[in-house]
N, C-alpha and C positions, 0 to 999 in steps of 0.2 A: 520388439522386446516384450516378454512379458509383464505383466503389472499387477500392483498386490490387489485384492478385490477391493479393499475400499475407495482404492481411486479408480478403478474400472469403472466402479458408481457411480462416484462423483461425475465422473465424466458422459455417464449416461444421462444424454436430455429427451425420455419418449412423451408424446403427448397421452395426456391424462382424462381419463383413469385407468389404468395401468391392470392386467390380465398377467398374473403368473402361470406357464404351466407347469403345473408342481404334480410331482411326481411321487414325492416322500423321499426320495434319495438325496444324498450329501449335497450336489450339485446344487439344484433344485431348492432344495431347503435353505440353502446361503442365501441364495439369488432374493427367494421369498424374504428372509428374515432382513435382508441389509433394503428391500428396497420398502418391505413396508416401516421402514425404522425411517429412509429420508423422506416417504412421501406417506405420510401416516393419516388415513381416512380413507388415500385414494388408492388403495391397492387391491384387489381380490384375488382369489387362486382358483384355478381348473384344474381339476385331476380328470386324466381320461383313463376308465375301467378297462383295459383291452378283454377282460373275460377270458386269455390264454393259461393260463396259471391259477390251483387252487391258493396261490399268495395273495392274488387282486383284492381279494375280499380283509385280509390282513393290512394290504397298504392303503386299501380306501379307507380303513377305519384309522388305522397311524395317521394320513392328511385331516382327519375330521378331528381328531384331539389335536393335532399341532396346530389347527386353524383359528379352534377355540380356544386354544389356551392364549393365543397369537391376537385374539379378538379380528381377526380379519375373514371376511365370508369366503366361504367356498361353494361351486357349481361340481358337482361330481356328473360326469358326462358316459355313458355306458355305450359300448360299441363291438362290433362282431371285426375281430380283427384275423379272423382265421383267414388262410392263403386261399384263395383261387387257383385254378389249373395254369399251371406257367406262370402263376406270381412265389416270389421268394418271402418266408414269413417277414423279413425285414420291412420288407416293401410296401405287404398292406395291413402291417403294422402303423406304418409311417401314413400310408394315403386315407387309412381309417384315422387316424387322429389329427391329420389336417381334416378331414372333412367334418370329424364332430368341431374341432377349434373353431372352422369357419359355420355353420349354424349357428355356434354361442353365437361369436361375434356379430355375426350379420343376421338376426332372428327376424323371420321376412315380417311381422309387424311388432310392433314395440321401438324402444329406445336402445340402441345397442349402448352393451354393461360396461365396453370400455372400449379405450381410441388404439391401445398397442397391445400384441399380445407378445409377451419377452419370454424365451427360453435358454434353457442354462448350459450350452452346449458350452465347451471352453476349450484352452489351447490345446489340451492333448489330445482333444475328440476332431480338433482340425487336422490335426497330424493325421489320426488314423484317417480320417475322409482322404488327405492328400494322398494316401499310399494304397489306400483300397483304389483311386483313379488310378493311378499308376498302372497297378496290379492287373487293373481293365484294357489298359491302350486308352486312356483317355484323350483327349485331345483338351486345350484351353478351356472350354467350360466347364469340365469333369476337374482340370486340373486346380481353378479357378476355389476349390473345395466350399467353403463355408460362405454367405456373406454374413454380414454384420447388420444388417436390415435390409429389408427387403417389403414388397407388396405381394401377395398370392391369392389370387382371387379373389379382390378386393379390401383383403384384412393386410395391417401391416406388421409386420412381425421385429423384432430383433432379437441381438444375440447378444448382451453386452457385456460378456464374460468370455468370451475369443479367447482375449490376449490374458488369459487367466490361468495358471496353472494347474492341474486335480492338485495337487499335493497344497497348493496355496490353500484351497476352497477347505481343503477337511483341516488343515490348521485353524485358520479364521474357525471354524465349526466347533473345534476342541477347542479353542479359547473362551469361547464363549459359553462351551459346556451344551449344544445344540445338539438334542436326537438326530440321527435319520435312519434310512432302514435300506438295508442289501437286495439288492433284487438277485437274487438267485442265476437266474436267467444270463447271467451277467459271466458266470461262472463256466457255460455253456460252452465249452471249446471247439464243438459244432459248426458256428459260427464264425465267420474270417474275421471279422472285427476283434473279436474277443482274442483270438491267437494272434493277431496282431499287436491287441494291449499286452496280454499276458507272457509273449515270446519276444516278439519281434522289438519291444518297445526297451526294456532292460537292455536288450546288446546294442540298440542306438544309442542309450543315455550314457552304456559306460563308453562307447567307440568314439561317441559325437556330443558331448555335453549341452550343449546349448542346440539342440535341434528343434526345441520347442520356441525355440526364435527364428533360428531360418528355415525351417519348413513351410512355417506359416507365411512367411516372407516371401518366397519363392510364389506359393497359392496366392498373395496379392499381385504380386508383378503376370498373373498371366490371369488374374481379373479385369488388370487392366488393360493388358490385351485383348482380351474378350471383349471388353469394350468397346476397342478401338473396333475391332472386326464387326461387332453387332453394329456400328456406325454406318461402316462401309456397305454392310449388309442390304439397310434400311435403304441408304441411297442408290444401290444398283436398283434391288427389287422397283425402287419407284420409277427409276428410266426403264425396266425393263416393263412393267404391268402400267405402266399410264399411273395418271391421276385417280380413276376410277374403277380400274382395274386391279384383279389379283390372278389374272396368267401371265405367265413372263413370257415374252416373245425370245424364243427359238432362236431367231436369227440374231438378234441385241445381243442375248445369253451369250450364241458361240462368237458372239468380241470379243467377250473378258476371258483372261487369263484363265487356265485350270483351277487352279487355285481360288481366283474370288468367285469362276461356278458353282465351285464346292461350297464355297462362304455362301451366297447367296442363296443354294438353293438349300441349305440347311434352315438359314434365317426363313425361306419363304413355309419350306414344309412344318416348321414350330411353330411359328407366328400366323400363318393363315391358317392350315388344315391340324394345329396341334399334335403330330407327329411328327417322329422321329426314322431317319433312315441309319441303318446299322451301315459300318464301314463297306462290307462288300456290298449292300445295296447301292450306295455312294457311286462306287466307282462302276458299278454298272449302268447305271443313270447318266454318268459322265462318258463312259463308251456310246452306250445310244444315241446320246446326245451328238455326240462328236459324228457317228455315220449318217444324223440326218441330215442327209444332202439333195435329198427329191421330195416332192411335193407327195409318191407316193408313198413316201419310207414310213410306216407305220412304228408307233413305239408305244410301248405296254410293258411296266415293270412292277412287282411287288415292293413298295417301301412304306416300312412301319407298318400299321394296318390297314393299309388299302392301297392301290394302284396310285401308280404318275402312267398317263396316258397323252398320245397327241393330240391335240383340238384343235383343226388348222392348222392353225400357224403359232397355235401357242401352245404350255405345257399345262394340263388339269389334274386333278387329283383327288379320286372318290373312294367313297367304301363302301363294298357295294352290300356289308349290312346295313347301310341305315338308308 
């Protein structure tokens, strides 16, 4: 169910001192305002510059009057968020503003500025995550959409506006008589997201009233699945690679089921070598797998970026840029 923002608050306990990332938008600006109102002294905000839009220079200046009128500090953080060959702007939009949030946070000397860093995503940004998974063939982690906190590279992040409606947040906003500013970009039909808010989203709410309850609902129930499966994962991988090991022995692997190879060797390729294999690489991994049945059978496949190769009697996995 969803919940109005001030008890979303209340019910948020992050350890302190507490990192908004504040963006200057409605969201953002609630998040800021309601938590430096319960925990007043220990709050500060990050704005990160993405430098794509001649608007940036407009919304860094809107966060630095709403800071100061707010008396709470701000770090304005500058970053080159332009796309790479084969990256979608979404994407290193996203991996450029985790990697400037984690620098704040983790400055390799000094006192880091704070213990959480919270941002303002909320229920209907879960929705869109859950149907852009969809939209992919996602499987359980993709479907899994948002958490609610989380650790990324050290820093721990939440989310403590989920279960929060947009239309709650810019209420709360007008009551209070609270600026914030449009990001344009937003407007951008370009984007799947966006026609997803702006199309997709009006013929759920008239067809399906309440979908901002069970959508989000549905994305926990196969969180917890995910779970269950990153369990299972964890404990094949360790019968299959020893105590001190990280190849999975070949012959252990084809005992288990289709199905927990798949799990595990998902869990081994993220968690050891930090890659991802695409579904057709998946299942040609599990073909290979399946035909080695002699000591000469050689196997060599592309997944994510770099190879799964045989090593003996176990499975390795290199790139051979680095």
């Amino acid at each position: 169910m969803t919940r109005p923002l001030d008890a979303a608050i209340a019910a948020f306990e992050p350890r302190l001192p507490l990192a908004i990332a504040y963006s200057g938008g409605a969201d953002s600006t609630a998040l800021l305002h309601a938590c430096a109102a319960r925990w007043p002294g220990q709050v500060l905000a990050v704005h990160v510059n993405h430098g794509l839009q001649p608007a940036a220079v407009d919304f860094e200046q809107h966060c630095q009057s709403a800071c100061a009128a707010l008396g709470v500090p701000l770090q304005v953080l500058q970053v080159d968020a332009h796309a790479r060959a084969g990256q979608s702007p979404e994407d290193a939009a996203r991996l450029a503003r985790y990697g400037a949030l984690r620098r704040f946070a983790l400055p390799e000397n000094g006192q880091p500025p704070c213990a959480t860093v919270a941002l303002a995503q909320h229920a209907d940004d879960q929705v869109e995550t859950l149907l852009l998974a969809l939209s992919r063939g996602a499987g359980l982690a993709g479907l899994s959409a948002m958490p609610s906190r989380w650790l990324r590279d050290g820093v721990e992040y939440a989310r403590p506006l989920l279960e929060v409606s947009a239309s709650d947040i810019r209420s709360w906003l007008q009551a209070r008589a609270l600026p914030w500013i449009e990001d344009p970009s937003n407007a951008h039909l370009g984007f799947l997201r966006n026609r997803l808010r702006a199309e997709l989203l009006p013929v759920l709410r008239a067809i399906i009233p309440h979908y901002a309850d069970t959508l989000p609902r549905s994305a926990a129930h196969a969180a917890q699945g995910q779970a269950l499966l990153s369990e299972l994962a964890q404990a094949d991988l360790q019968c299959l690679c020893g105590p001190q090991g990280n190849r999975p022995s070949i012959v252990q692997l084809k005992e288990l089921s289709t199905a927990r190879q798949a799990n595990v060797l998902r869990h081994w390729l993220f968690s050891v070598h930090h890659t991802q294999a695409s579904s057709a690489q998946l299942q040609e991994l599990l073909a290979q797998i399946a035909a080695c049945t002699t000591r000469g059978h050689q196997l060599h496949i592309r997944v994510g970026h770099g190879f799964v190769r045989r090593s003996n009697t176990t499975l390795d996995w290199y790139n051979p840029a680095v």
